[in-house]
ZAMARGU-4260 file (C-alpha; in steps of 0.2 Angstrom, whole numbers, plus 5000, padded with zeros to 4 digits):
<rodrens>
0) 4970/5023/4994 | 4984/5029/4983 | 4979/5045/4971 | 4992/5055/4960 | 4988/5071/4957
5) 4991/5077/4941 | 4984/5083/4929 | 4987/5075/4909 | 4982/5071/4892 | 4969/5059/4888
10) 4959/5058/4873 | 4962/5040/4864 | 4979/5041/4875 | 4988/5049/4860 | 5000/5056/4871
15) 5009/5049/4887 | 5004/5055/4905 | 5020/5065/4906 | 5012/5080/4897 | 5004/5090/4907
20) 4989/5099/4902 | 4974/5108/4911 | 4956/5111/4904 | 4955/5130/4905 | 4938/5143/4902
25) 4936/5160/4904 | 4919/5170/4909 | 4922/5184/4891 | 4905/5185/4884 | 4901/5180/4866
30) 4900/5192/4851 | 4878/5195/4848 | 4879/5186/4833 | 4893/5170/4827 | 4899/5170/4811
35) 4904/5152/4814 | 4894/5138/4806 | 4891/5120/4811 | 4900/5110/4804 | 4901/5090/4799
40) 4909/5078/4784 | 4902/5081/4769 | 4888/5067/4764 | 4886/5063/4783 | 4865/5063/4790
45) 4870/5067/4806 | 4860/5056/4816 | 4870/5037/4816 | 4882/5033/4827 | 4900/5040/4823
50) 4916/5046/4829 | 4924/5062/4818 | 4940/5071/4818 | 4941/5090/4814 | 4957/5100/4815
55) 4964/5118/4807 | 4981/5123/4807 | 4986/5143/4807 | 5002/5154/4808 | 5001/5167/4820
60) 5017/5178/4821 | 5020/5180/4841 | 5012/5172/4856 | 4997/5182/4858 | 4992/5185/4878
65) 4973/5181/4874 | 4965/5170/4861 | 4945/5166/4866 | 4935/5155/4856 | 4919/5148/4861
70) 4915/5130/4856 | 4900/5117/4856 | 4897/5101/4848 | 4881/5087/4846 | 4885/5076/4855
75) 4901/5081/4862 | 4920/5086/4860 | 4938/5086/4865 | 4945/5102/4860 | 4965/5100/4859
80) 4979/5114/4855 | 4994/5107/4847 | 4990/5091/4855 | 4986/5097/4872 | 4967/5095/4878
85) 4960/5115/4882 | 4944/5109/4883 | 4927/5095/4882 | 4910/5097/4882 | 4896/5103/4883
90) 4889/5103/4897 | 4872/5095/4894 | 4858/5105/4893 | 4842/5104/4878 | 4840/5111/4859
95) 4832/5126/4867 | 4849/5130/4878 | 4862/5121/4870 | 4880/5126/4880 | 4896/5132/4875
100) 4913/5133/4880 | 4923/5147/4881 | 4941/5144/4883 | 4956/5154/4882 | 4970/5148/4870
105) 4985/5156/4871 | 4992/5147/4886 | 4994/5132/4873 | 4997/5144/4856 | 5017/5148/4851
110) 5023/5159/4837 | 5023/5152/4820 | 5013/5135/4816 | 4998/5131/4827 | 4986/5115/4825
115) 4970/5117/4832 | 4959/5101/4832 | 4944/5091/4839 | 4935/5075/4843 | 4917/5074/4841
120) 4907/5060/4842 | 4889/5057/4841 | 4882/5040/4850 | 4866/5042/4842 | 4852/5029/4847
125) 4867/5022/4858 | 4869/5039/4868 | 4866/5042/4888 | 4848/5042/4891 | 4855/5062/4897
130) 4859/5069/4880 | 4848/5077/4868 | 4852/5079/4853 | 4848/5087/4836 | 4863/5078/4822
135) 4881/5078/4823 | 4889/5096/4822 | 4906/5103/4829 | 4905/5126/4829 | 4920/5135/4836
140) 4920/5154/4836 | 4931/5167/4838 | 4927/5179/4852 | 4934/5195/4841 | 4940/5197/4824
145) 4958/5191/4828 | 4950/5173/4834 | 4938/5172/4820 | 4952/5165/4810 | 4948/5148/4818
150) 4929/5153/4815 | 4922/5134/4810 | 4919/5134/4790 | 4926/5123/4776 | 4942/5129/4779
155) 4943/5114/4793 | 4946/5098/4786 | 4937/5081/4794 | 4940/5062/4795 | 4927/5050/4801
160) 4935/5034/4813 | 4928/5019/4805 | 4936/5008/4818 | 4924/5012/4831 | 4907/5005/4833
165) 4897/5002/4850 | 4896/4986/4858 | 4878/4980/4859 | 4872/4971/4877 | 4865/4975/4891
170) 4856/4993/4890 | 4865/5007/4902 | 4857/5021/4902 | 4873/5031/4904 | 4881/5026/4890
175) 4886/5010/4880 | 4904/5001/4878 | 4915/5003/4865 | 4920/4993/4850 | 4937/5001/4843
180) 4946/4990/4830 | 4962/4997/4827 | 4966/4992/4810 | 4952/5001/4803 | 4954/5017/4817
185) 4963/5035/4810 | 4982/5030/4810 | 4997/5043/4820 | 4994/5060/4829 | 4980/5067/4822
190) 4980/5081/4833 | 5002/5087/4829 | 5004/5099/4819 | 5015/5090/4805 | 5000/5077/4804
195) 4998/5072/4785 | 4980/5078/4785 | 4980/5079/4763 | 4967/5064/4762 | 4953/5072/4774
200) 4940/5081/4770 | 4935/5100/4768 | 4919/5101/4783 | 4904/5106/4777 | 4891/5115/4783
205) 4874/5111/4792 | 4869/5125/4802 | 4872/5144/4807 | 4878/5145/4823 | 4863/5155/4832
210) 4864/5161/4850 | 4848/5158/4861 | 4835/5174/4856 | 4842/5172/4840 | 4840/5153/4836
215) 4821/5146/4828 | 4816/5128/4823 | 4823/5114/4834 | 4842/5121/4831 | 4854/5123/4843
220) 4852/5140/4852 | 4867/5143/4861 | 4870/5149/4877 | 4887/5150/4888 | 4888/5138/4900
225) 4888/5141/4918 | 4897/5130/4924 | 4917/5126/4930 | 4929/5112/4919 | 4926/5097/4925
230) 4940/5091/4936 | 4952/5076/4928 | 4966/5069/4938 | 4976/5054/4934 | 4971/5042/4945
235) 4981/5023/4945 | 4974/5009/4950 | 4981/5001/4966 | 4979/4982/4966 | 4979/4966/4957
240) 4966/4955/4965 | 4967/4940/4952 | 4978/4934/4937 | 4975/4921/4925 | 4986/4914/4910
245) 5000/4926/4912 | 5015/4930/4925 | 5013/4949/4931 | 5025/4956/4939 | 5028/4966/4955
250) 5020/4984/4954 | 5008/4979/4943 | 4996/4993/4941 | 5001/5005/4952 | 5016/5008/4944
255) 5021/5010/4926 | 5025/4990/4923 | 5027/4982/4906 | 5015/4966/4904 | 5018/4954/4892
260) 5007/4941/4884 | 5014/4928/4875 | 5007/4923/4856 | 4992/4912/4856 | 4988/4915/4876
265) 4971/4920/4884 | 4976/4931/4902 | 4963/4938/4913 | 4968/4950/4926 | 4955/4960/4939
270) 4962/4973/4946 | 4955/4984/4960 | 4955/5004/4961 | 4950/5000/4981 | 4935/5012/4981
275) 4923/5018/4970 | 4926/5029/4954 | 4921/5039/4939 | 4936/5039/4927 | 4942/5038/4909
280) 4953/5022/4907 | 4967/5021/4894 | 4975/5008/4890 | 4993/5010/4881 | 4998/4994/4873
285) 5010/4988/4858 | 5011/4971/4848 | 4996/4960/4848 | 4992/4959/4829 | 4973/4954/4829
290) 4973/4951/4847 | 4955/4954/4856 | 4956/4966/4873 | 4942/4967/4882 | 4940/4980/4896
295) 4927/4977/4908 | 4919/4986/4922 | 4911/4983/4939 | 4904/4995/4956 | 4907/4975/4964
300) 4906/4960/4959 | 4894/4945/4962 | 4892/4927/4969 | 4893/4913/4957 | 4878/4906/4951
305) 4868/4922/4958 | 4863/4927/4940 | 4870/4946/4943 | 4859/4947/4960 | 4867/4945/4974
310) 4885/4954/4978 | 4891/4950/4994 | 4906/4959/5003 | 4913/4972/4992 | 4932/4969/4997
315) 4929/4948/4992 | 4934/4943/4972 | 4936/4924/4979 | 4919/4913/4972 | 4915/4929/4965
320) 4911/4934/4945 | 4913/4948/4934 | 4897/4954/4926 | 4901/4970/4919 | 4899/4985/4905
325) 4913/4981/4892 | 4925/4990/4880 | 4934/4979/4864 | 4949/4982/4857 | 4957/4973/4843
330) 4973/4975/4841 | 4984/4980/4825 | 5000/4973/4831 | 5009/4991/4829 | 5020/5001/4844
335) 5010/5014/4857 | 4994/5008/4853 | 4982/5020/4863 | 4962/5018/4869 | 4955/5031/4880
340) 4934/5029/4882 | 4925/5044/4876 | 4914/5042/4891 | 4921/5041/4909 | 4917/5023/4918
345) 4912/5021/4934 | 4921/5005/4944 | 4929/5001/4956 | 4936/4986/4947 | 4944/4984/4931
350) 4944/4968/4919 | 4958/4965/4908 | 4956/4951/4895 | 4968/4947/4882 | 4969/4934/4869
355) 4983/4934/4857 | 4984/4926/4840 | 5003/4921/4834 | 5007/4939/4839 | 5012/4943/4859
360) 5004/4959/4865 | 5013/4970/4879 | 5003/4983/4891 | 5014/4998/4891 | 5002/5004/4903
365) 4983/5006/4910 | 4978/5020/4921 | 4963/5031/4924 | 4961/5050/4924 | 4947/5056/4937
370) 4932/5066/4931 | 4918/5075/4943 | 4913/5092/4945 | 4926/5102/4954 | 4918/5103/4970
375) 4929/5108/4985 | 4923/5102/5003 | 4926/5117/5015 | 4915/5111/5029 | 4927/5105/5043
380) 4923/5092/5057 | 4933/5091/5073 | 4932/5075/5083 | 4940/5062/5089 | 4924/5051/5082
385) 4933/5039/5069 | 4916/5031/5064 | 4910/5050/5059 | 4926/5054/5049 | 4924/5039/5040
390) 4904/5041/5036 | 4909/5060/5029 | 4922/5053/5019 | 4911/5039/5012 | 4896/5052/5011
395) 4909/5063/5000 | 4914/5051/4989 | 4897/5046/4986 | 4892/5065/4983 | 4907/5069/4969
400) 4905/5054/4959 | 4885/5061/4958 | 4892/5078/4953 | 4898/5080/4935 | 4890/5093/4922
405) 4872/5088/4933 | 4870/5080/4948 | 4865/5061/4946 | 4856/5048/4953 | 4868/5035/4951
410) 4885/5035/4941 | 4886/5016/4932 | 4867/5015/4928 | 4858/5030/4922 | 4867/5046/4927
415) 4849/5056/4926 | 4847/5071/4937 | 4832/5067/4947 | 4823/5077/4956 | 4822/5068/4973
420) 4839/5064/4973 | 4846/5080/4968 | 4836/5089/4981 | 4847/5082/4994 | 4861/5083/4986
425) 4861/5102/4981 | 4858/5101/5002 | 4874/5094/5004 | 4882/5106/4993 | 4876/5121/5002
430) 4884/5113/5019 | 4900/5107/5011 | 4907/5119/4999 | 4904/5139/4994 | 4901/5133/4975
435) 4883/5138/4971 | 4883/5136/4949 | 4878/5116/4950 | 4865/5119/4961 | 4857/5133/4950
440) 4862/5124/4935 | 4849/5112/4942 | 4836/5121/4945 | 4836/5127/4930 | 4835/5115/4921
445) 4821/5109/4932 | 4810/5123/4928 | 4815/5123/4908 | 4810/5105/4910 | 4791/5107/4913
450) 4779/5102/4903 | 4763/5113/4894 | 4751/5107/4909 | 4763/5114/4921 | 4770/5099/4929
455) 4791/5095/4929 | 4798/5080/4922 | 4806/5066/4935 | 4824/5070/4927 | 4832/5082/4916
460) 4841/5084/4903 | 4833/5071/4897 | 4829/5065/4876 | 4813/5053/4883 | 4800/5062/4895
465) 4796/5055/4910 | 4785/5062/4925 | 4785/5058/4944 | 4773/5071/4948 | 4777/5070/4966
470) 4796/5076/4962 | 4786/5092/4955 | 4781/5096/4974 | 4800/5091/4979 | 4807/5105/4966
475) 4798/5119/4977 | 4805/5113/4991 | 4821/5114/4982 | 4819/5131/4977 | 4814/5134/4995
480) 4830/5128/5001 | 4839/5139/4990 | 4831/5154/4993 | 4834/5148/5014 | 4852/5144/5013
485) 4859/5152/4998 | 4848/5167/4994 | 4845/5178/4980 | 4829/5183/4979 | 4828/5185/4958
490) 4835/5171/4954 | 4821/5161/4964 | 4808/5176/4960 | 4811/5172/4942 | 4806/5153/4947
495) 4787/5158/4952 | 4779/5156/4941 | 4784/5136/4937 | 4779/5135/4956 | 4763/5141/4950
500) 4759/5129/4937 | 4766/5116/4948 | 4752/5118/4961 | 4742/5124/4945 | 4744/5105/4941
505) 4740/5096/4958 | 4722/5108/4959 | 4717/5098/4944 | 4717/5083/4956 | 4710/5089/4971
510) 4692/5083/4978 | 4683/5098/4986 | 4690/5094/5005 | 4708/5097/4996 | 4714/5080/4995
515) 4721/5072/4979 | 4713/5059/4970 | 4720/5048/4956 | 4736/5060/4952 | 4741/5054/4933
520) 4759/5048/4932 | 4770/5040/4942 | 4766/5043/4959 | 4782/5037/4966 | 4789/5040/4984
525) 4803/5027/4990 | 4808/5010/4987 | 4800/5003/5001 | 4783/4993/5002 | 4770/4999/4992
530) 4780/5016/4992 | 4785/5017/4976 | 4767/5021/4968 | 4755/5007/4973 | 4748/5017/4986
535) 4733/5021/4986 | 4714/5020/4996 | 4698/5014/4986 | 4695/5034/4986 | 4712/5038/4975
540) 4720/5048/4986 | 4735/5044/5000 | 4741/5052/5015 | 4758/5051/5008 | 4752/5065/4993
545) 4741/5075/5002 | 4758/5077/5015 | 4769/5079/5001 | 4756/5093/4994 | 4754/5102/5010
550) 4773/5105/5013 | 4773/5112/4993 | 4758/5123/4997 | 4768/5129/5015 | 4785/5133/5007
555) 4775/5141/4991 | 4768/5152/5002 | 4782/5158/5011 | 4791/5163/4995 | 4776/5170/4990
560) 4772/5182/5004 | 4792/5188/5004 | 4796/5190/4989 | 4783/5185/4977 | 4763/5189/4974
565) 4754/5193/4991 | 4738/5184/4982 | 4747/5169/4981 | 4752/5169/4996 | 4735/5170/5004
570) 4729/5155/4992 | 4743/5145/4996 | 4740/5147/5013 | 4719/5145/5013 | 4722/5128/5001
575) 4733/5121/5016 | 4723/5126/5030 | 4710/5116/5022 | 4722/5102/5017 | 4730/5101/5036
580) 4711/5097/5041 | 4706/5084/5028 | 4721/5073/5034 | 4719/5075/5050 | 4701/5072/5047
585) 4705/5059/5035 | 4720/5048/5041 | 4723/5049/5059 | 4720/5035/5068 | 4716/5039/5087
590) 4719/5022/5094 | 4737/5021/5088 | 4740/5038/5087 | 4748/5037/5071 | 4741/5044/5055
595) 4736/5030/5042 | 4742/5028/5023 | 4725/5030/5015 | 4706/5032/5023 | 4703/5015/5028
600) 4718/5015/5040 | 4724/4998/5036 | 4741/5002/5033 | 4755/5014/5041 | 4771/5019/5037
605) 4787/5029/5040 | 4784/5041/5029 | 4767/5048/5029 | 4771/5050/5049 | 4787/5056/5046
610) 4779/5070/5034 | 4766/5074/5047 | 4777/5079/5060 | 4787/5091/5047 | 4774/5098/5040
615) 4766/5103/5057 | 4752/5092/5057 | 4756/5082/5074 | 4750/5091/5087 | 4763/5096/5102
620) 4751/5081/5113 | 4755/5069/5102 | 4772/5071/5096 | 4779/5059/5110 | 4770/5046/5102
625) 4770/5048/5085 | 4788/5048/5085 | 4787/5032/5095 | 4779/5024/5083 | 4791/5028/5070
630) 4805/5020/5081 | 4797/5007/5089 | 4784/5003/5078 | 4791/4988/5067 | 4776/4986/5057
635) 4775/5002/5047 | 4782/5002/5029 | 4802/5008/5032 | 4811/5021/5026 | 4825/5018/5014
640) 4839/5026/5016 | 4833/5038/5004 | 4820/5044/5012 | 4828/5041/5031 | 4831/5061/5025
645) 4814/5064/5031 | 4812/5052/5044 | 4827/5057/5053 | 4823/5077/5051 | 4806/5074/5058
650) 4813/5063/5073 | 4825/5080/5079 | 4808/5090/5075 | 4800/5079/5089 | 4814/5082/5100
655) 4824/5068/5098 | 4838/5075/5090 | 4850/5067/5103 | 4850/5049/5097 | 4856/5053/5081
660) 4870/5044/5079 | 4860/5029/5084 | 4849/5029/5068 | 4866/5028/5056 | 4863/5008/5056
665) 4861/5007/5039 | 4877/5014/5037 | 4886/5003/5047 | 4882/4990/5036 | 4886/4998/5019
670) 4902/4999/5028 | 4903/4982/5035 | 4899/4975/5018 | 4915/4983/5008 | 4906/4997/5002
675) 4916/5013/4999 | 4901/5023/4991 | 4881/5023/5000 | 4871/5009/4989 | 4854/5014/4982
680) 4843/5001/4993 | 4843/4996/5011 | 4844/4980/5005 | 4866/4981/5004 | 4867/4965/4996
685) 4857/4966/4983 | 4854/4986/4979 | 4856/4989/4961 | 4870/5004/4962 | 4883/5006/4975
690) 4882/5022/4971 | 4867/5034/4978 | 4869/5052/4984 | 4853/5053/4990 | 4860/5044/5004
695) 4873/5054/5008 | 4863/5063/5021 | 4875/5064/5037 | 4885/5075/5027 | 4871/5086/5030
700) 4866/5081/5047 | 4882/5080/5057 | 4880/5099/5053 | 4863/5104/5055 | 4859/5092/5068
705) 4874/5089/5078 | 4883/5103/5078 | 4864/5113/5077 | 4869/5124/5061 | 4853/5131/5052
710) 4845/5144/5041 | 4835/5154/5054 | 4830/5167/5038 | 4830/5169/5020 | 4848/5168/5014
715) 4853/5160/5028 | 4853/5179/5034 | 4848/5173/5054 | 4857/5158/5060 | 4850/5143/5073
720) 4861/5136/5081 | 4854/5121/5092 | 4867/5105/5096 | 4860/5088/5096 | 4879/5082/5103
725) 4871/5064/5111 | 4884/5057/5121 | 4899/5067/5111 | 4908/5077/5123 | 4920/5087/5113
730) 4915/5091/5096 | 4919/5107/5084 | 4916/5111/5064 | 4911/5124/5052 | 4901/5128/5039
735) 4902/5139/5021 | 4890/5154/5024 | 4886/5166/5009 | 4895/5180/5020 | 4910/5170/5026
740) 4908/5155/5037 | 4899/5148/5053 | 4909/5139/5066 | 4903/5129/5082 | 4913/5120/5095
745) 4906/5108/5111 | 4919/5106/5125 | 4912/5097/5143 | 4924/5099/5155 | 4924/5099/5172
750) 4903/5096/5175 | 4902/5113/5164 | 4899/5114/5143 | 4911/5126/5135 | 4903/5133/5118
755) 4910/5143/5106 | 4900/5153/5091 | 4907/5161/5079 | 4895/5171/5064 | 4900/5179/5048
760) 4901/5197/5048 | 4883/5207/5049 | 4874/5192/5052 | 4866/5187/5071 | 4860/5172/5076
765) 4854/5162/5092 | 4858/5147/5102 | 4845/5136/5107 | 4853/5126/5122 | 4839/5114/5131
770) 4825/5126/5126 | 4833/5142/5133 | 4838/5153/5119 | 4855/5166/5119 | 4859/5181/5106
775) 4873/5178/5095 | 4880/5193/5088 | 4893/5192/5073 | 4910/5186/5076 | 4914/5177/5091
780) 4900/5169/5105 | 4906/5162/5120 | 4896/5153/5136 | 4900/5143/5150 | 4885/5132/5153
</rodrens>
């Protein structure tokens, strides 16, 4: 793995790496009310695809030490300051909190003549399943009078690109390919100052620009983002794995290596990044009049003849083909052509085709500039354990290219912030960095998400609605795990009352013994057996919702007694005593002692016995066996590696906590087979996306479990510290904590354990070695055991 860190210049690759640029924003609240308008070309309906140009130029007499503006678009932007990129966006949200921007100029502003200018575009019926959208409109304000100058009117001037269409295909519901013909796309640096901009247009003017309170109709109503810049770092690709029709030479791509490609010749190269990524690709190239370029791109490629099915080792390209996403090109046959996408691509490989006509082509260069959310791992592991190392890093990888202005699902395919996945991975945030705003961003959106009758949507932001009523139950387990490991008691006091018409929902579909029956939507769980919304007894209900509702009902009611209505508190808690006694009643099965999917206790699975035991249904007498069954017990419905979450957190519940490490199988194959990201399915060689946070789990457990870090209170206030350390011998790592950090270390040495705590200032703990508990104060905790 080969990464250069610096940070450049993208936006159609109109200028070259060397130029150094960084996205900036600054926290300076907006005036009450804008005087900006939204603005778009004249003539334009705003709602078909298109790619538009906007810039204003100013004179300002001396470099100013603050210039704050504040900027949003429909669908997005690249905001650039005499040709540097200072900013892109939004961060997706809905009409009813649309984001902006706010960015600090002056850094990039000189005396004299300044050029201000930005990219919109607007995918339309072509855009990620994630963006809502009202039409296409670009607003910049000033944050005081001296910044209003650049206030967005019809002092702007506009261009639209008529050399870019999408490319139809295969439907991605994280965005489409590219069609860019450069013979028909905006000629020079739109962007420089001395750009002959006389033959655009003045902008006209669609909307005020209205902040949220102030806003009506189905406008935008702005609201400042709460979240970071995105990270972007250039990123080369490291190896050529295959060349066809052209003589490459040495270097080629990881260094800055002139290709050529003679008149009339097709040449296909695959290169390969060597792990997975989330970048936007620019391709720099000159010559090549009329020439097609197509750029493809691929998590991994596939088995010839497999009809896209069956991939394989990740690391192989022989007997392999390329079935892909795909950006065009065709070529003008001018110098320093440039194509940057508008939209990062995920891949890990990268297919270059070109086909000259009587004009040869040369790639100047092709590179990629990493995108994600800036995330910063703090949580440290000490050991000598390679394997672990390795699953951490994988787990990592896997978790930042699911972390961008949401979290995702998966990167290539949908880029949706589902609920399920994102529960687990705002987990892993908690345990691996001190950055809390995309975690709340999250739930935010969650509850803003909720439809009238009071259940969530699946995902959100989303433009189509669509409803997995079980991920409602999950979101208050979410806020739950906030409120445990991260605190603040308003910020989840405010989410109440969509906890509310959550349960509000489910009470709707309760029989009178408490259990659920015929819950509307889709009743989806795991992609395993009958799992993923099949199941279901003659009665309409299932053990697997009935669990599901009973955790919701236990953690409601613990923030309810704490810190929200004592009434609701003593419902939640009637409704699962009553529910507790129904499944037990209703679903376990004596003479296996496992509980049963539905009434007639034909089928059993992970799941609903994994649930029981977390959710305190399994009684202390039959734990042993229950957990048995879930490891021994090859006939029940399997976890994926999804929901291994559960499964694996209720095996430690039942004492088991030891053998850890010896239930990490399915990551030994996602290893084996070439993967550098956790795949979606258990099923590593034909799982959809090679890219699934919600398996990322050890980068939770070797914490929690291994190590024994835990929220003993409310705002992780009281830590738990209880090892599971199997057969490790020396092990040591640490954690982010609201008040500072949490450190553990495991040292056998001569027949004796040496352990050594130490807690953030003013918070106490205990250690919980082999059922005997210690007091840990704050600072440092040492025993000789």
């Amino acid at each position: 793995m080969k990464l250069f860190f610096v940070t450049i210049v993208f936006a159609l690759g109109l200028l070259p790496a060397k130029y150094a640029v960084a996205q900036s924003s600054v926290s300076n609240a907006a005036p009450r009310q804008w005087n900006a308008a939204w603005i778009a070309l004249p003539g334009d309906n705003g709602i078909n695809y298109g790619i538009y140009y906007f810039r204003k130029n100013i004179d300002i007499a001396g470099k100013p030490a603050t210039f704050i503006v504040h900027i949003s678009a429909d669908n997005r932007y690249k905001l650039y300051v005499n040709g540097k990129l200072v900013s892109l966006g939004p961060a997706r949200g809905d009409t009813y909190y649309w984001n902006y921007e706010t960015v600090d100029l002056a850094p990039y502003l000189s005396a004299g003549k300044n050029t201000i200018a930005a990219l919109v575009w607007n995918e339309a019926q072509y855009s990620p399943a994630a963006q809502i959208s009202v039409r296409t409109g670009f607003i910049l304000q000033g944050n005081s009078a001296k910044e209003e100058v650049l206030n967005t009117n019809n002092t702007w001037k506009c261009m639209r690109d008529i050399g870019h269409q999408p490319v139809p295909g295969y439907f991605f519901a994280a965005s489409r390919g590219e069609m860019v013909d450069m013979r028909q796309a905006v000629k020079g640096d739109w962007t420089a100052a001395d750009y002959d901009d006389s033959a655009w247009f003045a902008a006209g003017k669609v909307a005020d620009g209205r902040l949220k309170g102030t806003a009506w109709g189905i406008e935008w109503a702005l609201v400042p983002s709460s979240l970071p810049p995105r990270e972007m770092t250039y990123q080369r690709l490291v190896q050529l794995r295959r060349a066809d029709g052209v003589t490459v030479a040495p270097g080629f791509p990881e260094k800055k290596t002139p290709l050529t490609i003679p008149a009339n010749t097709t040449a296909t190269l695959v290169l390969d990044q060597t792990f997975e990524t989330n970048a936007y690709v620019t391709l720099n190239f000159s010559g090549g009049k009329d020439a097609g370029i197509s750029l493809g791109y691929a998590e991994s490629l596939y088995a010839k003849g497999s009809k896209g099915v069956i991939k394989g080792n990740r690391n192989e390209v022989a007997g392999k083909e390329f079935v892909a996403r795909i950006d065009s090109l065709i070529g003008d046959g001018s110098q320093g052509q440039s194509f940057t996408t508008l939209n990062f691509r995920t891949y890990r490989y990268i297919r270059l085709i070109v086909q000259t006509k009587n004009d040869p082509l040369v790639v100047d260069d092709l590179f990629g500039t990493f995108t994600g959310y800036p995330f910063k791992r703090i949580s440290v592991l000490n050991t000598d354990n390679a394997e672990m190392k390795q699953m951490l890093d994988i787990g990592w990888r896997t978790v930042r290219l699911n972390a961008w202005e949401t979290y995702t699902d998966c990167p290539y395919y949908e880029q949706l912030q589902y609920i399920g996945d994102t529960r687990i991975q705002a987990m892993i945030s908690y345990y691996n960095t001190s950055d809390n705003r995309l975690a709340r961003n999250a739930l935010n959106q969650m509850d803003h998400s909720r439809l009238p009758e009071g259940v969530t949507a699946s995902c959100y932001p989303s433009r189509g609605t669509q409803v997995i009523s079980t991920f409602s139950l999950w979101y208050i387990c979410m806020l739950h795990d906030y409120w445990m490991y991260r605190g603040d008691n308003d910020f989840i006091r405010n989410k109440l009352q969509g906890e509310r018409g959550v349960l509000d929902f489910f009470s709707k579909y309760q029989q009178a013994d408490g259990s659920l029956k015929d819950t509307p939507y889709w009743a989806f769980v795991d992609w395993a057996g009958n799992m993923w919304g099949e199941v279901k007894g003659k009665d309409g209900s299932a053990a697997i919702y009935d669990l599901q509702l009973l955790w919701a009902y236990q953690w409601a009611a613990d923030m309810e007694a704490k810190i929200g209505l004592h009434d609701y508190a003593v419902l939640y808690n009637k409704k699962a005593a009553q529910l507790k006694a129904t499944i037990q009643s209703k679903y376990w099965d004596a003479g296996r002692k496992l509980y049963a999917d539905t009434k007639e206790r034909k089928g059993f699975s992970q799941h609903v016995n994994a649930l029981a035991i977390l959710t305190g249904m399994v009684s202390n007498a039959n734990i042993p066996a229950v957990a048995k069954g879930l490891l021994k017990d090859t006939s029940l419905t399997q976890c994926s590696v999804y929901f291994k979450y559960y499964l694996n957190q209720a095996l430690v519940k039942a004492g088991l906590g030891n053998d850890y490490m010896n239930w990490l199988g399915i990551y030994r194959q996602n290893i084996a087979m070439g993967l550098t990201t956790w795949a979606e399915y258990s099923d590593v060689n034909t799982t959809r996306s090679d890219c699934h946070a919600w398996g990322a789990s050890p980068n939770i457990e070797f914490f929690r479990t291994v190590l024994g870090i835990d929220s003993y209170a409310p705002g992780f206030a009281k830590i738990k510290i209880e090892p599971h350390l199997g057969t490790l011998k020396h092990i040591s790592g640490e954690i982010p904590h609201p008040n500072g950090k949490v450190f553990a270390g495991y040292k056998f040495e001569k027949g004796r354990w040496q352990i050594n705590i130490n807690l953030p200032h003013t918070t106490t703990g205990i250690l919980v070695w082999k059922a005997k508990q210690y007091i840990l104060k704050a600072g440092n905790n040492s025993f000789v055991i």
